[in-house]
N, C-alpha and C positions, 0 to 999 in steps of 0.2 A: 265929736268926742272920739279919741280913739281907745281903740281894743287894748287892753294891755296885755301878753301875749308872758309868760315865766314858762322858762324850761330851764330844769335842774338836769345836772352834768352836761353844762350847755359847752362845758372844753375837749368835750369830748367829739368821736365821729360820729353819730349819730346826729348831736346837738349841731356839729358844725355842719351838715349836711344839713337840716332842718333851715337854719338861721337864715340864709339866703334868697330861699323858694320863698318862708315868710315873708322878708322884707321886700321881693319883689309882687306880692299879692295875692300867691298862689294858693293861701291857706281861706282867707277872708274876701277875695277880690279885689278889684283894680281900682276901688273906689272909696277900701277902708284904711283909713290908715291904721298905724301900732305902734305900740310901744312894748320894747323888751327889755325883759326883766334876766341875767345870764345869772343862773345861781351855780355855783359851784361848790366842792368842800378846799379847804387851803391852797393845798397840793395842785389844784387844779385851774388858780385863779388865772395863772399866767396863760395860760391857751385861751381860758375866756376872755381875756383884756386883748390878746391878741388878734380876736375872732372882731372883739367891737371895733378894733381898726378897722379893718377890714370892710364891716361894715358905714363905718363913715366911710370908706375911702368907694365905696360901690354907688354912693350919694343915690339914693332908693329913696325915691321921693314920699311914699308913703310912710317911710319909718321917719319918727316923728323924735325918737327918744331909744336911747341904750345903757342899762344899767348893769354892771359886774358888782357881786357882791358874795359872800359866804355865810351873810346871817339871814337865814330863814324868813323871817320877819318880814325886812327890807324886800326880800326876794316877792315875796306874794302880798305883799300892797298893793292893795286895789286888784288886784290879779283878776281877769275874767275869765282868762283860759290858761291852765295849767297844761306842760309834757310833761312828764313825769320819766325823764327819761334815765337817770342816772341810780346806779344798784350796784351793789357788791358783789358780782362775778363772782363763778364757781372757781376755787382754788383746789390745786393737787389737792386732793385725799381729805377734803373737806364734806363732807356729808350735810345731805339735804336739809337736815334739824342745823346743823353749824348754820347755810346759809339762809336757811327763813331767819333765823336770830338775828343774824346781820343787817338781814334785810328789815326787820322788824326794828332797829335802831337807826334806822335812815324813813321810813315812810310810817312810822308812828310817828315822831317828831312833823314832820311836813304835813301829815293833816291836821297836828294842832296847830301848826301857822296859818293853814291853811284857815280852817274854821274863825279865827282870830282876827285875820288880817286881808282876807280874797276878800273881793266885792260877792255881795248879796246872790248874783248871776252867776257865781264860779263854773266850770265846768272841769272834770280832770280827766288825763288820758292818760295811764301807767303807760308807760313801752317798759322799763327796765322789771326782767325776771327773777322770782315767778313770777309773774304780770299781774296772775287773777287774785294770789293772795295778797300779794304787796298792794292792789287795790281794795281788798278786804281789810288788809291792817287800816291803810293812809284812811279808809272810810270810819271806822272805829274810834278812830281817834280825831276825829272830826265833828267835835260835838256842836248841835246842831244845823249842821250842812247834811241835806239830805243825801242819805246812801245812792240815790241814783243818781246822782253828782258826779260818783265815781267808775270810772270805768276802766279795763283795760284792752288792749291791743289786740283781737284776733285777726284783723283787716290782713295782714301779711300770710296768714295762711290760706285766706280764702284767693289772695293773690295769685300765691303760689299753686291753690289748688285750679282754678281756673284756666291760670295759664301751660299746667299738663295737659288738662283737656283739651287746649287750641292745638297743644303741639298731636295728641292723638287724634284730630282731626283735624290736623291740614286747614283749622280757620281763625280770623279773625279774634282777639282773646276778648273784645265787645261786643261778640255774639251772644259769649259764656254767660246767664243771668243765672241767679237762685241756686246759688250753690254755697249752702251756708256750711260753717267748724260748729259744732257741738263738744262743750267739756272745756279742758285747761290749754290752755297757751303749753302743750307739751306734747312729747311723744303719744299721749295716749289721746292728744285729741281725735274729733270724727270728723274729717271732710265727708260731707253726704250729699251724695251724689243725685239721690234717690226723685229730686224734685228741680232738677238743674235743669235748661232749658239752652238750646242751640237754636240763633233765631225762632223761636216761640214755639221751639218742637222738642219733645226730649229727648235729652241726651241719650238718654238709653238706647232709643231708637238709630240714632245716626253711629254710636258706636258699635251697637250690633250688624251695621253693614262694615265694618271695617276691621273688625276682633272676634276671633270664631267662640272665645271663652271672657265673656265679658263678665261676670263673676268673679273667674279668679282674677282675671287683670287688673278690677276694681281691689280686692282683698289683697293681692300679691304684688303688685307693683303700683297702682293710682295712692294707695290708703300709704303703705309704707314712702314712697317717692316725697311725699306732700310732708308728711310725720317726720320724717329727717331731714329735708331739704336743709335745713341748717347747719346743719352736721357736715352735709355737704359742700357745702360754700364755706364752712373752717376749711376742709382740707384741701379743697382745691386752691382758694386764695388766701390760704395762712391768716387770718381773721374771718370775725363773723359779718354775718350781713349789717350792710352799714345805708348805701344807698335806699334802697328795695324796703328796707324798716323805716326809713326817714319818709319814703314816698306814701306807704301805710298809715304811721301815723298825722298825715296832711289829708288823707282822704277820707279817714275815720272823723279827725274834728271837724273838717268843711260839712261833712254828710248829716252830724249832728248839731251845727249851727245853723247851716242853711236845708238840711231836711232830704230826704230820699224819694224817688219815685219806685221803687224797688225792693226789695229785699237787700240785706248785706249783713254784715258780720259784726257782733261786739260781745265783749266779755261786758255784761251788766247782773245786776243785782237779782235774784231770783224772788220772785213772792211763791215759788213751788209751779211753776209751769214745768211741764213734763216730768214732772216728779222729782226735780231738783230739788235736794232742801234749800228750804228760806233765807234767804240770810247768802247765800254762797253767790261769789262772784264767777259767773259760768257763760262759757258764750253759745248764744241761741241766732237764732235767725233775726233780724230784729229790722223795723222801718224807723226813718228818724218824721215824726211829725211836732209841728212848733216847737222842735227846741228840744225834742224830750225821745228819749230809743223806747219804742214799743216794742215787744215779743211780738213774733208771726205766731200766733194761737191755731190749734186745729189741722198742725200736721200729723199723718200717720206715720209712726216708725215702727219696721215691719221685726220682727225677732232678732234677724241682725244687727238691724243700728240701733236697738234697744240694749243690745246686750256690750255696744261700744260705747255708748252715751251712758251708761251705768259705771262702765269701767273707769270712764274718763271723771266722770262726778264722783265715782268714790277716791281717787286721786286727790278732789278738791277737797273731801270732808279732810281726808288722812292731811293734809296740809294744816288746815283749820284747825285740827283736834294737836298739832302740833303747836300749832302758833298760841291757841290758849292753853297750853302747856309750860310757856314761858310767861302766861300774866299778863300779856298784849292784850286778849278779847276778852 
């Protein structure tokens, strides 16, 4: 039986970066096959019809099956694994309340296809921003598919943040373990640092042979470098991250179907661990066992990363309290 595999704004770069690694194995293994589902909205069918040439034309022995389509429905039939990659960009002079609304008319809808029409096993991955509420709406409007169902993307900054730390020490970036994002897929998330591990020794330690002010470095260039990197990769190559997201969102869903030996990174559903409220899509530290992301329970966060992990959850309420503002939640 194969996997059936739907990612929305699949004409896009993202999508079309995803679509390939998929069909070669990379997502599920060398031994699953799949089936894609390319959802688009109108405008964008033409790039997805384009992309399934393409993949006929790659003859990828495990893709079994390629569907383009623009109605919701069709799109997540039988669906086991959702990307959820396609959102409504920020526009000139459009304000944060403009684009949750936006956002809130594209992943309201797609959870109730979702709940409707995915197979029993669904699992979903937001990548398209804001990540954690668009995975808050798409879950709401999911009736009854379980909220932990839904998730979104931090895997890209923990990415990001690990691989600073290889380049400030001169190592391997598969040394870097336990280095989890706390809060929003945004500027005010927390890369924390505080329990991060270089070959099985902290980091704290290896950095302080190498950095006379390892505090501010962390605060002053680690926390902000990691918090922008995006920003940065607009300006340097006149678009945003396209590869580097596509490789995050492959690592995030492999880790959650086939399970972690480790710690790593997801925006999931909070029941109030670390004092997050209930209900908020926030990313914690988390292990993937049978199929399901469990919270790492029983870390200490010492005054300072209490008081950035606060800043970054009140970000998510202030979104939240916007979104059911509009009648969404």
């Amino acid at each position: 039986m194969a996997t059936t595999i739907t990612i929305t704004g699949a004409g896009g770069q993202i999508g079309y970066a995803l679509l390939f690694r998929i069909a070669a194995g990379e997502l599920l293994g060398r031994d699953e096959k799949v089936r894609l589902r390319l959802l688009e909205i109108p405008q964008g069918l033409g790039a997805a019809e384009g992309a399934a040439l393409e993949l006929q034309d790659g003859a990828f022995e495990l893709l079994e099956h390629v569907e383009v389509t623009d109605d919701a429905a069709v799109g997540f039939d039988g669906c086991n694994l959702a990307l959820l990659v396609g959102a409504r960009p920020r526009g000139p002079g459009m304000e944060r309340a403009d684009l949750l609304a936006a956002n809130a008319g594209i992943f309201g809808p797609q959870g109730s296809a979702i709940a409707e029409n995915a197979a029993a096993d669904v699992r979903v991955t937001v990548v398209g921003n804001p990540a954690n509420t668009n995975a808050l709406i798409a879950a709401a409007s999911a009736d009854g598919v379980p909220a932990e169902r839904f998730t979104a993307l931090t895997r890209l900054d923990e990415n990001r943040a690990r691989a600073q730390l290889a380049l400030a020490l001169d190592a391997p970036v598969s040394s870097i373990r336990r280095l989890p994002i706390w809060g929003n897929h945004s500027a005010t998330q927390f890369p924390d640092i505080s329990h991060a591990t270089i070959d099985g020794r902290p980091v704290l330690d290896a950095l302080a042979e190498r950095i006379d002010d390892v505090p501010a470095w962390i605060s002053d260039t680690f926390i902000p470098r990691v918090a922008k990197r995006g920003g940065e990769i607009i300006e340097v190559r006149g678009s945003s991250s396209v590869a580097s997201a596509a490789n995050a969102t492959i690592e995030h869903t492999r880790d959650w179907v086939q399970g972690t030996d480790d710690w790593t990174s997801a925006g999931v559903v909070s029941h109030g661990e670390y004092g997050v409220p209930e209900g908020l899509v926030s990313s914690f530290p988390v292990r993937s066992i049978d199929g399901e992301w469990q919270i790492v329970e029983g870390l200490d966060l010492d005054d300072g990363a209490r008081e950035r992990v606060d800043a970054s959850v009140a970000e998510l309420v202030e979104e939240r309290e916007a979104v059911r503002a509009l009648g969404v939640l």
